[in-house]
Structure formats: C-alpha cells, structure tokens
C-alpha positions as CSV (number, residue, x, y, z in Angstrom):
1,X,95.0,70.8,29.3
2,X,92.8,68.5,31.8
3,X,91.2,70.9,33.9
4,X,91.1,67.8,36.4
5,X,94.5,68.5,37.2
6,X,93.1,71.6,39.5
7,X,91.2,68.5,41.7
8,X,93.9,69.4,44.3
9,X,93.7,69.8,48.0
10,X,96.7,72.4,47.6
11,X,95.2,74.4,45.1
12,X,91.2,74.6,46.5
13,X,92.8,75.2,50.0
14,X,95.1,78.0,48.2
15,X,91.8,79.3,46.3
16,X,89.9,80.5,49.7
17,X,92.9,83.6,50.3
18,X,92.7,84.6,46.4
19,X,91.7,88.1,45.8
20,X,88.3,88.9,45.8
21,X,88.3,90.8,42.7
22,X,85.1,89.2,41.7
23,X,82.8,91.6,43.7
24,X,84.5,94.7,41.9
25,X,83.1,92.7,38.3
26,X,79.7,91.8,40.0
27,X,79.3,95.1,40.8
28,X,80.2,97.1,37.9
29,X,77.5,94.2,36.1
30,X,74.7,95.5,38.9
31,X,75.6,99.1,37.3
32,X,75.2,98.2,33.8
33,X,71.8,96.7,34.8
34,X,70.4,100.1,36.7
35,X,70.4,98.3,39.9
36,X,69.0,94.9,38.8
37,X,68.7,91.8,41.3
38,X,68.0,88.0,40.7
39,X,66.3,85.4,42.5
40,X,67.7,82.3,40.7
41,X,71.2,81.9,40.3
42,X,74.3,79.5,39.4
43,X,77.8,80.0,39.5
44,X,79.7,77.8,36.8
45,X,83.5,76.8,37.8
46,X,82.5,77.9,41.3
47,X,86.4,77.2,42.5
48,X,86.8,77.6,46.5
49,X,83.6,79.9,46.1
50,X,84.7,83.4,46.0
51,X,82.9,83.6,42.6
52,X,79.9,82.8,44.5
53,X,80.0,84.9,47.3
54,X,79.9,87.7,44.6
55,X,77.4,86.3,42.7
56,X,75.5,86.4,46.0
57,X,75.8,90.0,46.5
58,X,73.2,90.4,44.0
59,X,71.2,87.3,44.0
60,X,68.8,85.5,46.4
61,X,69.5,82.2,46.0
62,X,72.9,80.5,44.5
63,X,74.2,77.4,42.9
64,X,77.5,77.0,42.6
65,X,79.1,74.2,40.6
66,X,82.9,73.0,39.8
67,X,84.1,70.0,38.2
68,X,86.9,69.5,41.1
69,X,85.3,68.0,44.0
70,X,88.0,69.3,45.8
71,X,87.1,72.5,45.0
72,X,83.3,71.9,46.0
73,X,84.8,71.0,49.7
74,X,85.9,74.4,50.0
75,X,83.3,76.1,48.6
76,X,81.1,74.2,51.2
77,X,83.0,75.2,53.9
78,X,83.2,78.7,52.6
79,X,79.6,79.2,52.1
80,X,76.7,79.2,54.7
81,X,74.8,75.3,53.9
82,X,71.1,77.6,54.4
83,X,72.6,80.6,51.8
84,X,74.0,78.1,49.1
85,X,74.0,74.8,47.1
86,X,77.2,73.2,45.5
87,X,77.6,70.3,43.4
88,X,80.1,68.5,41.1
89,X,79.7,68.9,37.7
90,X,81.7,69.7,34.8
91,X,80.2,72.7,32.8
92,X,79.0,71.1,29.7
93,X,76.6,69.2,31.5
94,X,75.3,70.7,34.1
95,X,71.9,69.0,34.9
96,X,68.4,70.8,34.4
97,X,67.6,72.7,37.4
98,X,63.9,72.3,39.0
99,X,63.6,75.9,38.9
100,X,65.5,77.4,35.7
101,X,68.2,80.2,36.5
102,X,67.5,83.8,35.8
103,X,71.5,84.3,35.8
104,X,74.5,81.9,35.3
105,X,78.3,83.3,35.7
106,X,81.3,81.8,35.2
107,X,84.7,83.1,36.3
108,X,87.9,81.9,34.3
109,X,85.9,79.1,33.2
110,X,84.9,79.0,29.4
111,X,89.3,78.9,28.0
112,X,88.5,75.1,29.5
113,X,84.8,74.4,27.6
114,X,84.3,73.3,24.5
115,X,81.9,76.0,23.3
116,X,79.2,74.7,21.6
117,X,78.5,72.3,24.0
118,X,78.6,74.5,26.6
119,X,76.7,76.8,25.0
120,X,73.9,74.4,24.2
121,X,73.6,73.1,27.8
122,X,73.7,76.7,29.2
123,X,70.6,77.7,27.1
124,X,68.8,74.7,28.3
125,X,69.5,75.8,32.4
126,X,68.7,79.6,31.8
127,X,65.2,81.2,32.1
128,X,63.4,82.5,29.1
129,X,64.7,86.2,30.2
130,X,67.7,85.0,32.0
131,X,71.5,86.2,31.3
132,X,74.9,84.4,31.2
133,X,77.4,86.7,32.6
134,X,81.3,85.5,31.4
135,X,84.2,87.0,32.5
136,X,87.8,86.1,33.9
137,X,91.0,88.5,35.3
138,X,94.4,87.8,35.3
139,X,98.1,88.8,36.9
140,X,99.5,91.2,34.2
141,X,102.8,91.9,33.3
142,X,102.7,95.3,35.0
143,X,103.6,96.8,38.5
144,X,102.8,100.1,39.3
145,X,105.8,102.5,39.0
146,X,108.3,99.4,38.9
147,X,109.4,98.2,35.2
148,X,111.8,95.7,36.9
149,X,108.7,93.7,37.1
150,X,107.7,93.7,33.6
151,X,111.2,92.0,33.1
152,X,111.2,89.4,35.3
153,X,107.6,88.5,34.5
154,X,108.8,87.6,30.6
155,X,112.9,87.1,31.4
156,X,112.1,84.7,34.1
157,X,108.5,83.4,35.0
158,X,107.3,82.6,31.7
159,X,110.5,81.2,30.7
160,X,110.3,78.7,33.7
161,X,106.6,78.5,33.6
162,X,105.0,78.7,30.3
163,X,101.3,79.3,30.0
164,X,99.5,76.0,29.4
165,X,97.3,76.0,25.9
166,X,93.6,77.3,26.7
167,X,90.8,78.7,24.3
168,X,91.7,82.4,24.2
169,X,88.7,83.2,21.8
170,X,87.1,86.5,22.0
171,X,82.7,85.2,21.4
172,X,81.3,87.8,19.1
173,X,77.7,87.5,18.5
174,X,78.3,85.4,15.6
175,X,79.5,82.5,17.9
176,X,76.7,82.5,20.5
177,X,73.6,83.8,18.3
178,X,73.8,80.3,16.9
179,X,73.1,78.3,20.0
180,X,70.2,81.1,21.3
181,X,72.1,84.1,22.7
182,X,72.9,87.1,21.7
183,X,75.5,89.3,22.8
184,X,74.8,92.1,24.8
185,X,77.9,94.1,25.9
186,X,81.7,93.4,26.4
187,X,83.7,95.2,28.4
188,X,87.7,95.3,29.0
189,X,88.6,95.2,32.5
190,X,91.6,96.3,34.1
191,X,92.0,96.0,38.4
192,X,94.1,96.5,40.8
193,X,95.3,94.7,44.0
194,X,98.0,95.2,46.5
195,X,100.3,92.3,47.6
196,X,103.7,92.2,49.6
197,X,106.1,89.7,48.6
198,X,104.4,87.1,50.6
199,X,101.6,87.2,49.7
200,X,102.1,87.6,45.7
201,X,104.2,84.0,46.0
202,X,101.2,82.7,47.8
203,X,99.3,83.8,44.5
204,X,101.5,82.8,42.2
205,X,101.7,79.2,43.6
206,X,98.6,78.7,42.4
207,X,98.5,80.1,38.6
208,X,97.8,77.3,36.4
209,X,101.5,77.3,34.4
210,X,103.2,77.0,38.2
211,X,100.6,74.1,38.9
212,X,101.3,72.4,36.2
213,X,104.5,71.9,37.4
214,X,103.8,70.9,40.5
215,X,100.9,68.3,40.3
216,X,100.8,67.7,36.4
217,X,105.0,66.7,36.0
218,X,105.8,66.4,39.8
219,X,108.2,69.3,40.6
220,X,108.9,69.6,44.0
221,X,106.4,72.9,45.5
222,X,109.6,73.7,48.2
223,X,112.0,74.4,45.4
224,X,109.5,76.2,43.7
225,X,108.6,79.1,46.4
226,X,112.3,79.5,46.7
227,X,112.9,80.1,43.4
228,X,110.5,83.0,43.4
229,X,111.7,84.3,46.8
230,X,114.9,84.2,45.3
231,X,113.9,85.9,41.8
232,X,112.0,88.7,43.6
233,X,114.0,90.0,45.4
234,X,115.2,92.9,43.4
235,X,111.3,93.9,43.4
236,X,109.6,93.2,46.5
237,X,110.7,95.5,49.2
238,X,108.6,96.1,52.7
239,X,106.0,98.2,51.2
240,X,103.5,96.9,49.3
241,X,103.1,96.7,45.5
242,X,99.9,97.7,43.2
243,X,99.8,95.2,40.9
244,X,97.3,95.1,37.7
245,X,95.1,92.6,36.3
246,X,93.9,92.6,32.7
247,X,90.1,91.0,32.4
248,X,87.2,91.1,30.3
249,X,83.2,90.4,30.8
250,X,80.6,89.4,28.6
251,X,77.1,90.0,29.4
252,X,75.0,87.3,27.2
253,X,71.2,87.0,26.9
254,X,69.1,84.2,26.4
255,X,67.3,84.7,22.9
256,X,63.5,83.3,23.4
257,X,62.1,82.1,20.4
C-alpha cells in the first residue's frame, strides 16, 4: 500500500488523541537497559508525535521524522519548537545527521520499508554504540470479559474492512546481521487501554483498513461512524471497556566493525 495515503489532515488531526501506549514500551525499554538515557535521538514515522514524546522521556534531544507532511504539522504543534526537531522524510532516506544518533525508534513503521534499504540507511545515521529500537501495538480481537467482541471484530469489521497487505516479517538476526546489526532482544507485548464507545469509534476511524476506505476508494467517513455506532451496539454499554493490544519490540544494536 502507499503509505502516502496517511498524508491526511483527518488522520494526523485524529493521531494527536491516540493512546499513548508508547511510554508503557519506552519504558519497559529504559528497564531492559538498567536505567539507561540518551543524548541523541530520532524518531522514525514520528506520526502526530506521540512516539516522540516517549522517546523524549528518556532522551535529551529528539528528531522526529514522517514521510506525511501532514503528520509533521501536528507533530510540530504537538511538540515544544526548543525540546524538538521534525522533518519530512521517508525512512529509507533519512539524511546524515551532523551529530550521529545514539538511538533511533520507530513505531508501526518498518510493515511499510523495504528492509534492506532501510536497514542500510539506518546504520549510516546511528552512532558507533547506538541502538535501533522497533516496535508497533495493535487493536486485538479481544475485550476483556466480553466474547461478543471477538465476533463482531471477524463477523463484521474485517469483513467490511480488510487489512491492507503490509510486511508482517518477524527480523531474526539473520536479516539485520547482514547490513551491521545484531539482534539483541525481542519481546511480545501485550497492553491494555480503556475506551467507551466513543471513543473506540474515534480510534477505529483511523486504523489503516477503515482509511483506506475513506481516502484511498472515497467512501463517505459519515456512513462509516454510523455503521460502527450501529454494529456496536450490542457491546458498548455506559461503562467502559478494557480492550487489549497485541505488540512486539525489537531492541537492535549497531555492530562496529
């Protein structure tokens, strides 16, 4: 799929009231590294810039780059100018830094990359004992103490909205060892985030299948949000509802030779 197609004013405005799962994954990654900080760092597919304001958490200075300029508004306007630096770029060529980064994440990026060349321009951005930390987190198919959900989420969301094709390839150390990392650790992830009914449309408006829909074949958004107000309403009630997402990170380190 073009990832262009998420240069859209709805979907970076939409972005900025996401869940900020991202600190819970920057901060299990401080853990792993006994405390660790960086001075030097970039976000890759930066989004509205939630990714960033984890990264940020436990790193002086950040970077943060996304091939929708759209997106890089957002982040802009999310972000402090004197605490950050965005730019447009598209993740296979992100351009040598003056001052090399000592860590480089990317959230829900690399299923859009073609990996070698990414792979190959992140080595030449990273410091000689830098680290590229990979991960992404998704809606799953499970509601906490409601199966109804599980139904509807394969009866009647993915039948309307099909996941698009992306590279769903799990990078073992043969993959990146080639182009001078090695892997380091991998970790399954699995989080949890509370949404009324509201709120979960809001974020489902915005998964990639849904915009596809929407700004890739033209579907009107309206008819959209009423057909999910309209399909959940067996399984939204006034309460809240703990909803899980599956995830993974890698941890990758810069091999210097």
């Amino acid at each position: 799929m073009n990832n262009k197609l998420f240069d859209s004013k709805r979907i970076a405005e939409g972005y900025k009231e996401r869940p900020f799962l991202h600190k819970y994954v920057i901060d299990a990654l401080q853990r792993d590294m006994n405390g660790k900080h960086f001075h030097n760092g970039l976000d890759v597919g930066c989004g509205a810039g939630l990714s960033s304001k984890a990264l940020k958490l436990i790193c002086d200075k950040v970077s943060g780059t996304d091939i929708s300029e759209e997106m890089v508004l957002v982040a802009r306007e999310m972000c402090p100018e004197e605490e950050y630096t965005f730019f447009v770029s598209k993740a296979e060529t992100i351009p040598n830094p003056e001052q090399l980064y000592d860590i480089v994440t990317a959230a829900g990026v690399v299923q859009w990359v073609e990996v070698g060349t990414f792979l190959d321009n992140l080595r030449s951005i990273i410091s000689k004992d830098g680290i590229a930390f990979i991960y992404d987190f998704w809606i799953s198919d499970k509601m906490k103490e409601n199966a109804q959900y599980t139904d509807w989420y394969y009866q009647e969301y993915l039948k309307n909205f099909p996941k698009p094709p992306r590279n769903e390839h799990i990078w073992t150390d043969e993959i990146v060892s080639p182009y001078g990392f090695e892997m380091q650790r991998q970790n399954i992830l699995q989080l949890e985030y509370k949404f009324n009914k509201e709120t979960f449309i809001k974020f489902m408006m915005l998964q990639s299948n849904v915009s596809i829909k929407i700004e890739g074949e033209g579907q009107n958004e309206k008819e959209i949000k009423t057909w999910f107000e309209d399909s959940l309403r067996n399984i939204f009630d006034s309460q809240e509802k703990v909803l899980f997402f599956d995830g993974y990170s890698w941890l990758l380190k810069r091999k210097f030779t």
